[in-house]
BAZA-284163 format. One line per 5 residues: number of its first residue (from 1); for each residue y, z, x of C-alpha. Coordinates in Angstrom, 1 decimal. Each point is the difference from the previous one (the first is absolute). Layout:
% BAZA-284163
NUM> Y,Z,X; ...
% end
This chain:
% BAZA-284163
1> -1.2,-132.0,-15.4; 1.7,3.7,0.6; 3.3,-1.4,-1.2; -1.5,-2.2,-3.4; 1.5,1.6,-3.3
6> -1.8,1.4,-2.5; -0.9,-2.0,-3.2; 0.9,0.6,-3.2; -1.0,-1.0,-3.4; 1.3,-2.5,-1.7
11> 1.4,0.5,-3.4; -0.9,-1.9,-2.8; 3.3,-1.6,-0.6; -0.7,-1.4,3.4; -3.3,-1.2,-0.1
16> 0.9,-1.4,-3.9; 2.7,-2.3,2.0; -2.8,-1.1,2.9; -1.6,-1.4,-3.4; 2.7,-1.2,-1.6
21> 1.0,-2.1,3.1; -3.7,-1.2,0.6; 0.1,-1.2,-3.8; 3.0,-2.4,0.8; -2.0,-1.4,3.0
26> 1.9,1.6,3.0; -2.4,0.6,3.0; -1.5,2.8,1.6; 2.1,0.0,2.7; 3.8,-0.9,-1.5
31> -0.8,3.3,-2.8; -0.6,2.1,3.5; 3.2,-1.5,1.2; 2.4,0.8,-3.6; -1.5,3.4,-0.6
36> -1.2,1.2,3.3; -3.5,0.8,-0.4; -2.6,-0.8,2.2; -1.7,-3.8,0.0; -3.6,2.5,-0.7
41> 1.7,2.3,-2.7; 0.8,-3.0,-1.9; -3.1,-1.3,0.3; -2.3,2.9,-1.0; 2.6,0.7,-2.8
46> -0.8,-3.8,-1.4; -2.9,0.5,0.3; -0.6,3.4,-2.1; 2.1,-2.0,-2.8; -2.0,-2.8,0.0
51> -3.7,2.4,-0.2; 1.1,2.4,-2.4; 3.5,-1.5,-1.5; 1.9,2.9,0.7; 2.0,1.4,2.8
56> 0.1,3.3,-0.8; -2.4,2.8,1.8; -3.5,-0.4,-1.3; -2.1,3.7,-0.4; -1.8,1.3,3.0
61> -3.7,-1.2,0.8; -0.9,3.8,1.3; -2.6,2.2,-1.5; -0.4,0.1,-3.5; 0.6,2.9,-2.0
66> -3.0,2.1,-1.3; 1.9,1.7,-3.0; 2.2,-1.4,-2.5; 3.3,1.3,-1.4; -1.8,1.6,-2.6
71> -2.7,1.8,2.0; 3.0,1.0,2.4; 1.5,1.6,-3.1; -3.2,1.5,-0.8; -0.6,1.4,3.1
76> 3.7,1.7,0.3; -0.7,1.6,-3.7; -3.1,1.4,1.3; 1.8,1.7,3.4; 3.2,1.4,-2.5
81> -2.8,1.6,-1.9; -2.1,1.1,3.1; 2.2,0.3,2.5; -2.5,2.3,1.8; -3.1,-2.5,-0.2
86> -0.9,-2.5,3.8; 0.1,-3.4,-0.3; -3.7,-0.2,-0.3; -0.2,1.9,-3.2; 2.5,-2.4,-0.8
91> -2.1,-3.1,0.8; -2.6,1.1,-1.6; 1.7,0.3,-3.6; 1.3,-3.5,1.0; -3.7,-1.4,0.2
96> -0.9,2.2,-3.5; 2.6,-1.6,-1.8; -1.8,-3.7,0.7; 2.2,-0.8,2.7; -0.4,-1.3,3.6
101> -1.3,2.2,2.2; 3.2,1.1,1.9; -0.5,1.9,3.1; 1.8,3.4,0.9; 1.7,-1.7,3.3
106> 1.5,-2.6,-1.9; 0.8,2.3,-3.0; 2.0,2.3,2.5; 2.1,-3.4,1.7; 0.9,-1.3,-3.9
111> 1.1,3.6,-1.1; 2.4,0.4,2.6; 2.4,-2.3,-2.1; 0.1,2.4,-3.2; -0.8,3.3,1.4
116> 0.0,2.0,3.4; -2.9,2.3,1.1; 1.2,3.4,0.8; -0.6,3.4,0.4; 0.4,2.3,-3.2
121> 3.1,2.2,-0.2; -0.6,4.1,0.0; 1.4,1.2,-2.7; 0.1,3.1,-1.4; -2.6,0.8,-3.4
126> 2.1,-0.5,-3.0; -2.0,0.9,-3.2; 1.0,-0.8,-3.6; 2.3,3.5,-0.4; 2.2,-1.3,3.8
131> 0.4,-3.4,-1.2; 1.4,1.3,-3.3; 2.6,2.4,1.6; 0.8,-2.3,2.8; 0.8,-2.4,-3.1
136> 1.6,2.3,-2.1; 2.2,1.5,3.4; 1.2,-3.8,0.6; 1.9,-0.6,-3.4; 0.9,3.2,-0.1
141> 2.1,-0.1,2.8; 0.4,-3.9,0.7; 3.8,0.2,-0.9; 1.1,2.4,1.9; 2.3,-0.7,2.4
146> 0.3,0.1,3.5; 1.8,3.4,0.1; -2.9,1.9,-1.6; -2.4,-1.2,2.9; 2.4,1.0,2.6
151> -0.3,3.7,-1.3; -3.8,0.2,0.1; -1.4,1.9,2.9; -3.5,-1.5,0.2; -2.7,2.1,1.9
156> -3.5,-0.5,0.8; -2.7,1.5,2.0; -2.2,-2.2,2.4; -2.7,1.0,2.7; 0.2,-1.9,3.7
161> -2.7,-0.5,1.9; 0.1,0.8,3.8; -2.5,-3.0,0.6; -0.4,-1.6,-3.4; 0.2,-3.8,-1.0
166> 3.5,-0.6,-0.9; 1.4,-1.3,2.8; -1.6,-3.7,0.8; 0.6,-1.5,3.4; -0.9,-3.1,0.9
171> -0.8,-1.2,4.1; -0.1,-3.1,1.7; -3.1,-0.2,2.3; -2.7,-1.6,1.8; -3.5,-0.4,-1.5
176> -1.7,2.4,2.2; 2.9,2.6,-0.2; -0.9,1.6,-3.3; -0.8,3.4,1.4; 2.6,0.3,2.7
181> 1.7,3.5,-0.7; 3.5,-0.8,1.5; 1.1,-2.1,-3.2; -2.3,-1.6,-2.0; -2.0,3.4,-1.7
186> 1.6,2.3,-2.4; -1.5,3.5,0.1; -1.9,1.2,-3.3; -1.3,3.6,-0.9; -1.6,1.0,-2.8
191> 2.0,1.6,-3.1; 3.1,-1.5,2.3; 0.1,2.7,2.4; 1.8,2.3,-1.8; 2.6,-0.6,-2.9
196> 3.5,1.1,-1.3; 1.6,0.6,-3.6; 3.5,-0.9,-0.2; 2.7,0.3,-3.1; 3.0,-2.4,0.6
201> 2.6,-0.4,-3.1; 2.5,-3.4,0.3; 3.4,-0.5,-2.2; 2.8,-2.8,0.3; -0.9,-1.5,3.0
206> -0.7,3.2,2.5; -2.9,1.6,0.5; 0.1,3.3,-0.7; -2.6,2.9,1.9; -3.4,0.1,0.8
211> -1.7,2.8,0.3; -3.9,0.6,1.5; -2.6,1.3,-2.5; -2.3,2.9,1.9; -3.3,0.0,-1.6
216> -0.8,-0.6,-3.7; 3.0,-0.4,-2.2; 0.0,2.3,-3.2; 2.2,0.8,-2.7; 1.6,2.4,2.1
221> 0.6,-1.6,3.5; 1.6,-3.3,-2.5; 2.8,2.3,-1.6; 0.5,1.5,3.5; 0.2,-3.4,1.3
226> 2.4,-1.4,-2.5; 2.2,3.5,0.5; 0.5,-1.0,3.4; 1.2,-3.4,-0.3; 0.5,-0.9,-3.3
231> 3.9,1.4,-0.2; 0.3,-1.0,4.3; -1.1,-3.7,-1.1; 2.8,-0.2,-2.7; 2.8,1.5,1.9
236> -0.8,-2.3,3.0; -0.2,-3.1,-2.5; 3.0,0.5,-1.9; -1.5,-0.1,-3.2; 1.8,0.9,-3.2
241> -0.4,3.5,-1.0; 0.1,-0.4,-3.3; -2.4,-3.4,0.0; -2.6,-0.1,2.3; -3.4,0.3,-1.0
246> -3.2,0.8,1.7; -3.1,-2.3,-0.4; -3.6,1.0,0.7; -3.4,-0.8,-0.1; -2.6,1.2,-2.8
251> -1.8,2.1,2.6; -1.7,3.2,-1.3; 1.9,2.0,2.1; 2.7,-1.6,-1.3; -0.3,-0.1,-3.4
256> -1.4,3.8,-0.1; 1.4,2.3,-1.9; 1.5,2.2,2.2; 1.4,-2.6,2.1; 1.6,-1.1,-3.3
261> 1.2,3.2,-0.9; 1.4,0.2,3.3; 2.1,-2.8,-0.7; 1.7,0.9,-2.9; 1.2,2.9,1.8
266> 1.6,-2.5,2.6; 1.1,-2.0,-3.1; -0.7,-3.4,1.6; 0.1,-3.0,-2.0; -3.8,-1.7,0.2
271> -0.4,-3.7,0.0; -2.8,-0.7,-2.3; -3.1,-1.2,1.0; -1.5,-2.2,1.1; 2.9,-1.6,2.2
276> -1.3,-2.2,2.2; 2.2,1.7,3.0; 1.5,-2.6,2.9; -1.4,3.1,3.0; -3.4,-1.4,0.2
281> 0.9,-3.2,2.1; 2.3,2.3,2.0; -3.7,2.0,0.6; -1.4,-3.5,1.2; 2.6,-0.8,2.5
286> 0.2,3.5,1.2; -3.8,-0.3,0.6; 0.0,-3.3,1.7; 3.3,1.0,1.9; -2.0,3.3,1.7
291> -2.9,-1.7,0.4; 1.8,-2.2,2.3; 0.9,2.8,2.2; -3.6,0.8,0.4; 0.2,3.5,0.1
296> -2.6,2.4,1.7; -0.2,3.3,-1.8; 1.3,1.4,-3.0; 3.0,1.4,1.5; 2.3,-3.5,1.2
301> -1.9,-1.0,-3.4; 2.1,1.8,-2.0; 3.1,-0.1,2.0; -0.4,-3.9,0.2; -0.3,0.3,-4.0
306> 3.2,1.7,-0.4; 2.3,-2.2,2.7; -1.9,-3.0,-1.8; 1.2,1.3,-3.3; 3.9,0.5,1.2
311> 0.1,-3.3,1.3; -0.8,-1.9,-3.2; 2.5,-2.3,-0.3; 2.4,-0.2,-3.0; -0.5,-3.4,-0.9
316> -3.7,0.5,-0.7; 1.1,3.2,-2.6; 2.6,-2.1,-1.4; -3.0,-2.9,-0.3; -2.0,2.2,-1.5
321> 1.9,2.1,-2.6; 2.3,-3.7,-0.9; -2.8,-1.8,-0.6; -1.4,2.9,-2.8; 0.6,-2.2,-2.9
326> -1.9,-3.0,1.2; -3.1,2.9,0.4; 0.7,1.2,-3.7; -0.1,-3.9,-1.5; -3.0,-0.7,1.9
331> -2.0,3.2,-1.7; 1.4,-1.6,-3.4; -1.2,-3.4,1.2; -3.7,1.3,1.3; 0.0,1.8,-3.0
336> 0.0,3.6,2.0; -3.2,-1.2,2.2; 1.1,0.2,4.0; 2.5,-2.0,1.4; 0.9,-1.4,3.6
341> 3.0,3.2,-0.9
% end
């Protein structure tokens, strides 16, 4: 019995032969000679023929389905226009409309064909006047070649959290080993235990400096900040003198009027806003990348920050600043609402 082969269907062109054969009065057992099939094949294949004229697979005897096609389609209008709703409120609109009553079980089994239940995506609050300039910003500058994005020094600000949420780890335990504190807890304090503010800038496919914000960023401490390693970043990039461009945010501090001022005596060239800047999923793997390090005060915080930062490898900039067209047609595409960019 160990050693017996596995069946296999038949095809149809076979089992439409068994017929053929039996309609010329062979035997049972001289068609299981000529074509090789078992004597009990042959049999129960005659035998179908002879029931339902047909050899072909007949549809399945299972359960019966509930909904047809067109409540299924009904059902998947309903979720594009609610994404948000449960199943029941779902079922219940089902049984409003003069349907079958449906129940929410079933309805979350059939759905898993069209759509997927998932949680939302964070993104950030785009109002009417973002999703016009982020519109506007993407055929402006869709045509621009790969050059021009080399020579843009992108910079950001972000704040890390000693303790916060944005490194997930997952364990493999027992049931009863929730609570053990050697590996299966991760330590939580409130307002994260304590918090940095860091400016990075990234060109090409380098990172360029990070520098640690101490206290509460002004006007002031931004021009200071950008003195520092604004014309450091583009000497240690290689960037073009004559065509390299700064991009930043529409922060207040930012956009103030003597940080503005303050430019035009540098006479940097400003990217318009609102580029949507490559740096912030540099921010994300940074984050996840200390947070793996699990550091225990502020100190090795920041210095696992800036060894983290250095060791960003170039393929991920090159990723990331290549791929800046395929961010600009999608904000054409979405119509300047958020993108997966």
């Amino acid at each position: 019995m160990e050693n017996r082969k596995k069946s296999r269907e038949l095809s149809e062109d076979l089992r439409t032969k068994i017929v053929e054969k039996y309609q010329q009065s062979q035997s049972y057992k001289s068609i299981s000679r000529d074509l090789h099939v078992p004597l009990s094949t042959v049999h129960n294949i005659i035998k179908k023929f002879t029931t339902h004229g047909t050899v072909a697979d007949l549809p399945g005897c299972g359960w019966k389905r509930k909904i047809d096609k067109r409540l299924q389609r009904r059902i998947v209008r309903m979720v594009d226009k609610q994404p948000q709703s449960t199943n029941k409120t779902y079922s219940n609109c089902s049984a409003d409309s003069g349907c079958n009553s449906v129940s929410s079980n079933y309805l979350s089994t059939s759905e898993r064909n069209e759509t997927l239940w998932q949680e939302s995506q964070d993104t950030p609050l785009l109002t009417q006047k973002h999703k016009k300039g982020r519109l506007e910003f993407a055929k402006m500058y869709l045509r621009k070649p790969k050059s021009f994005w080399v020579n843009v020094l992108w910079t950001d600000e972000t704040k890390v959290e000693l303790f916060g949420k944005t490194h997930h780890s997952t364990v493999c335990r027992k049931r009863n080993e929730a609570y053990e504190e050697k590996h299966n807890t991760a330590p939580t304090v409130k307002h994260g235990g304590g918090s940095k503010m860091y400016w990075g800038c990234l060109a090409g496919s380098v990172t360029g400096s990070l520098d640690c914000v101490q206290g509460i960023m002004k006007s002031e401490d931004y021009q200071k900040i950008l003195g520092r390693n604004v014309g450091r970043s583009v000497r240690k990039l290689g960037l073009c003198q004559r065509l390299w461009v700064i991009q930043q945010d529409n922060d207040p501090k930012n956009t103030s009027k003597s940080t503005q001022k303050w430019l035009k005596t540098k006479r940097w060239r400003v990217l318009k806003w609102p580029a949507m800047s490559p740096i912030e999923h540099l921010w994300r793997d940074l984050k996840i990348a200390v947070g793996r390090r699990r550091p225990s005060n502020l100190r090795d915080f920041e210095q696992f920050a800036k060894e983290e930062w250095s060791e960003i490898p170039v393929e991920r900039c090159n990723q990331l600043v290549d791929g800046y067209r395929k961010c600009l047609i999608s904000v054409i595409f979405s119509k300047g609402r958020a993108t997966k960019y």
